[in-house]
C-alpha positions as CSV (number, residue, x, y, z in Angstrom):
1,X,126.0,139.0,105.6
2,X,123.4,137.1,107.8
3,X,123.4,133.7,106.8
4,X,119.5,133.5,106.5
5,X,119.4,136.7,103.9
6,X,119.9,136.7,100.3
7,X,122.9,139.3,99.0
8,X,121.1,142.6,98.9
9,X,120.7,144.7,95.2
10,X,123.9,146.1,94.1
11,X,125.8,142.9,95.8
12,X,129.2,142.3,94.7
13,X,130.4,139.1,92.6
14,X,132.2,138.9,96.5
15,X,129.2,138.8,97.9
16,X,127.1,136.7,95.6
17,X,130.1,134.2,95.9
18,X,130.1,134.2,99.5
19,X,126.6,133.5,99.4
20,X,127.2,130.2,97.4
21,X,129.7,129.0,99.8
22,X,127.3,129.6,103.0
23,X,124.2,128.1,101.6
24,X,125.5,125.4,98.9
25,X,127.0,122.6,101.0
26,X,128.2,119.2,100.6
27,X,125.7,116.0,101.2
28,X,127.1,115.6,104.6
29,X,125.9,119.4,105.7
30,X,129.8,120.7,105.5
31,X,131.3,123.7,104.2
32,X,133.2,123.3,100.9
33,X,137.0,124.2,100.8
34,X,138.5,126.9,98.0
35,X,140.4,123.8,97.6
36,X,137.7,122.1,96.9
37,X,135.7,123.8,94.6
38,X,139.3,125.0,92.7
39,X,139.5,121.1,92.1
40,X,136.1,120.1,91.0
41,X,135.6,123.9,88.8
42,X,139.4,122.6,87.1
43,X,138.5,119.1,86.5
44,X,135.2,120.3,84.9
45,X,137.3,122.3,82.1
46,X,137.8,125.5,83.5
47,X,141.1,125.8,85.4
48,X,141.0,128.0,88.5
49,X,143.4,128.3,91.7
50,X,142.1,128.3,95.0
51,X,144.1,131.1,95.5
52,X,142.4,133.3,92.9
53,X,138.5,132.0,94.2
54,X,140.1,133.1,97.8
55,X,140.8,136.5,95.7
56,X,137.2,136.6,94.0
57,X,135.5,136.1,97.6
58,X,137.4,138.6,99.7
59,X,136.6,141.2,96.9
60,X,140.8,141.6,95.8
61,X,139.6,140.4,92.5
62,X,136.7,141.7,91.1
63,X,136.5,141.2,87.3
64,X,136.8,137.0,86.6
65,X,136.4,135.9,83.4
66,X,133.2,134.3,82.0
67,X,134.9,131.2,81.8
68,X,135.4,131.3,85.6
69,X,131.6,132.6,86.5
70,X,131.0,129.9,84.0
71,X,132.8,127.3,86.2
72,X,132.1,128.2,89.6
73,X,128.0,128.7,88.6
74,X,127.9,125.0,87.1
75,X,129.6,123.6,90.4
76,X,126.8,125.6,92.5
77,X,124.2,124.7,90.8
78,X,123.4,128.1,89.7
79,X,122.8,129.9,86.3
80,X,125.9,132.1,85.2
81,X,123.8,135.0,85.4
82,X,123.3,134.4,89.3
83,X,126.7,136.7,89.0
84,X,125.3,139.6,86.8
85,X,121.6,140.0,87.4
86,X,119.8,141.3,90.4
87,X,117.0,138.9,89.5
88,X,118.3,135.8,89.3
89,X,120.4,136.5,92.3
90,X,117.3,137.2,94.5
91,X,115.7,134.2,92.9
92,X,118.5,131.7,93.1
93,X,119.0,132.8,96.9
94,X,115.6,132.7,98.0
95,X,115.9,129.1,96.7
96,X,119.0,128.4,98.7
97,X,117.2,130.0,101.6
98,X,114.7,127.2,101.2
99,X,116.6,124.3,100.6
100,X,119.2,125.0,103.0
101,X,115.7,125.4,105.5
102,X,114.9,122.1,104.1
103,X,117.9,120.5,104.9
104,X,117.9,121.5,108.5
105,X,114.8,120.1,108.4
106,X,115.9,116.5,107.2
107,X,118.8,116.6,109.7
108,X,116.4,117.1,112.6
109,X,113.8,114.3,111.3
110,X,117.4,112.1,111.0
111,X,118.9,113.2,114.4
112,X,115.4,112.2,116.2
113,X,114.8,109.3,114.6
114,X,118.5,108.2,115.7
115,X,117.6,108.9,119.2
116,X,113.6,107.8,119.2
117,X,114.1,104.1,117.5
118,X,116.6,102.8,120.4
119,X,114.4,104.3,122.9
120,X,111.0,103.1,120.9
121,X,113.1,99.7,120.8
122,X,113.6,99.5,124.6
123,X,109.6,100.2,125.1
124,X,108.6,97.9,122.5
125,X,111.1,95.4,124.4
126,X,109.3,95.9,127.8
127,X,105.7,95.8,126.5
128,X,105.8,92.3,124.5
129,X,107.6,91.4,127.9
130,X,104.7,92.4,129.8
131,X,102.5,90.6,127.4
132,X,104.1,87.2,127.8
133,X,103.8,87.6,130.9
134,X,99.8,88.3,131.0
135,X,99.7,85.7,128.5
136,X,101.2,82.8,131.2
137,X,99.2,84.6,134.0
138,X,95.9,84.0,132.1
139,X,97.1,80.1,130.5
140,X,98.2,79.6,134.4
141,X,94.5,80.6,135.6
142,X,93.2,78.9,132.5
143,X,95.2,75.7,134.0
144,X,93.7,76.7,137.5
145,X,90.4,76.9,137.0
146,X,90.4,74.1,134.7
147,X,91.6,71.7,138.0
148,X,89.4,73.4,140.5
């Protein structure tokens, strides 16, 4: 599945899955871990292995329980029925499609600014530099017109 596409009508709970893990990321830009989500779906009430998630995206298992679509949606972000309508899954996806577009967005903006302000910095550095210098050239001519 291209990363930039949404799971296409008829997509398996493998596929919608997959999906989630691609686009849904943590706040530093990385990929979650089966271990991961296993942990934080678990802690949230609905015990889960890794394993078995590991199972649901490779397509081995193919028939979770509520309780586990219930547990993995909540830790995406996404409404349970992300899983079993057509619909939603377009919807949801074309909204993961955007923020995830937004994101790389931010990460530019924060990259640039990183590299900009130290060189922004140094040239603010050099100008007021320059400046006091004009400024004694012009108090020195000041001084040497004022003796002449």
């Amino acid at each position: 599945m291209d990363e930039s596409s949404p799971p296409q009508p008829g997509s398996s709970i493998a596929d919608r899955l997959n999906a989630l893990f691609d686009k849904v990321r943590k706040p530093d830009g990385t990929l979650y871990s089966l271990r991961e989500v296993a942990d934080a779906v678990t802690a949230a009430g609905d015990p889960v292995s890794h394993g078995y998630i590991g199972h649901l995206r490779s397509g081995r298992s193919t028939d979770p329980t509520l309780s586990h679509l219930k547990g993995l949606a909540r830790f995406f972000g996404v409404p349970v029925e992300y899983f079993t309508s057509e619909a939603v899954a377009t919807e949801v996806d074309n909204e993961l499609i955007l923020a995830a577009a937004l994101q790389q967005v931010r990460t530019r903006t924060v990259a640039l600014r990183q590299s900009v302000v130290p060189q922004a910095q140094e040239q603010i550095g050099a100008i007021t530099e320059l400046l006091r210098v004009i400024a004694d050239l012009e108090q020195r001519r000041e001084v040497d017109s004022g003796q002449a």
